[in-house]
VMD Tcl script that draws the C-alpha trace (Angstrom):
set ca {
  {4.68 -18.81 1.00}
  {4.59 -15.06 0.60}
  {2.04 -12.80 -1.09}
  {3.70 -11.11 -4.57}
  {1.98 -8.18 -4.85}
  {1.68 -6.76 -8.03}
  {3.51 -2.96 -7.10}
  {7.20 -2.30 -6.35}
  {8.42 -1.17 -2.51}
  {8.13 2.51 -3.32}
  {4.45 1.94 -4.02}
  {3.61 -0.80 -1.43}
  {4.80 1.48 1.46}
  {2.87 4.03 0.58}
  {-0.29 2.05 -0.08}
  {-0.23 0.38 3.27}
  {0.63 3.61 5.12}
  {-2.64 5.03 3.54}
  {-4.30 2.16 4.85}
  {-2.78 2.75 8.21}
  {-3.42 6.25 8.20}
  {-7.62 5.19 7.72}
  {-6.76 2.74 10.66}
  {-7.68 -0.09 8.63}
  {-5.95 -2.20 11.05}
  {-6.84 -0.47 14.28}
  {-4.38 0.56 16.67}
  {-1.68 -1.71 14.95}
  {1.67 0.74 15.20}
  {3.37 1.40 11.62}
  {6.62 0.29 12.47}
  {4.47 -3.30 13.49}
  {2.67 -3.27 10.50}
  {5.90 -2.65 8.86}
  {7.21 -6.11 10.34}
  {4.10 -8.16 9.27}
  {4.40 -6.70 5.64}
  {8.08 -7.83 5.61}
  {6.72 -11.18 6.70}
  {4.34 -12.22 4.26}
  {4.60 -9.91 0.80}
  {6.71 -9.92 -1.65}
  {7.52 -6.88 -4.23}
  {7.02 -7.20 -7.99}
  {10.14 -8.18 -8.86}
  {9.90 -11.09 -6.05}
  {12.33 -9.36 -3.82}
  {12.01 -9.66 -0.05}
  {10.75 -6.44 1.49}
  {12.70 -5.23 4.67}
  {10.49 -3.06 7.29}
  {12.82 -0.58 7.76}
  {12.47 0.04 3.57}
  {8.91 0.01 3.98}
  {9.29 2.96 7.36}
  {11.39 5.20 4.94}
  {9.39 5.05 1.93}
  {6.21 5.43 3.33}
  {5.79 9.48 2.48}
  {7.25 9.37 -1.20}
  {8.21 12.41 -3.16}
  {8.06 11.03 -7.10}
  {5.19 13.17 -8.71}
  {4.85 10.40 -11.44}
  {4.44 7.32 -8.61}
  {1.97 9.74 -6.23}
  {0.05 9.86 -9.69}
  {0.00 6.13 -10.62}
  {-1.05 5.68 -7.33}
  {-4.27 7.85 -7.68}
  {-5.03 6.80 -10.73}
  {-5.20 3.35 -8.64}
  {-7.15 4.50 -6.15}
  {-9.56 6.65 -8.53}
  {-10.16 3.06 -10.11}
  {-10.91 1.55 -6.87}
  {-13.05 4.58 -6.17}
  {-15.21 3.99 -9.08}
  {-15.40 0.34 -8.52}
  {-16.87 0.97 -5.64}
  {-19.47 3.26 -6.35}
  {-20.40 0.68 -9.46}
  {-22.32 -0.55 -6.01}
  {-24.21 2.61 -5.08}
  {-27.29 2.79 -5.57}
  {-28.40 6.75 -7.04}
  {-31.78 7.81 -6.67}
}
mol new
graphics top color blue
foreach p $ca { graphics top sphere $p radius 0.5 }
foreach p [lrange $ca 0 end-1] q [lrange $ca 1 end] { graphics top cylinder $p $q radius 0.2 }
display resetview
């Protein structure tokens, strides 16, 4: 059984090569992490994601997607900081 992740391939390759990029998985290549993506997630739309797909769309160009995704991670962001403590 694979995860179904709640994003489309565009959007899944980039958010995992921003996790790569932070080395959230150590010294695990791209084009590995790639594979093990391929191997356990599914898309949205419950389509199968191939590892080469994920490699080519992992530096996207749509302006409207690169926004959706940092309005995502500007969420997470402020989740996080929920935590903080101010003094």
């Amino acid at each position: 059984m694979k995860l179904r992740l709640n994003m489309y391939v565009n959007r899944i390759a980039f958010f995992f090569k921003l996790l790569h990029e932070q080395k959230v998985f150590g010294d695990t290549s791209f084009k590995e992490l790639s594979q093990q993506i391929s191997s356990t997630c599914l898309s949205a739309d419950g389509e199968e994601i191939l590892a080469s797909t994920i490699i080519s769309k992992a530096y996207p160009k749509d302006q409207k997607m690169l926004e959706e995704m940092e309005g995502l991670l500007v969420r997470m962001l402020e989740y996080v900081r929920s935590f903080i403590r101010r003094q």
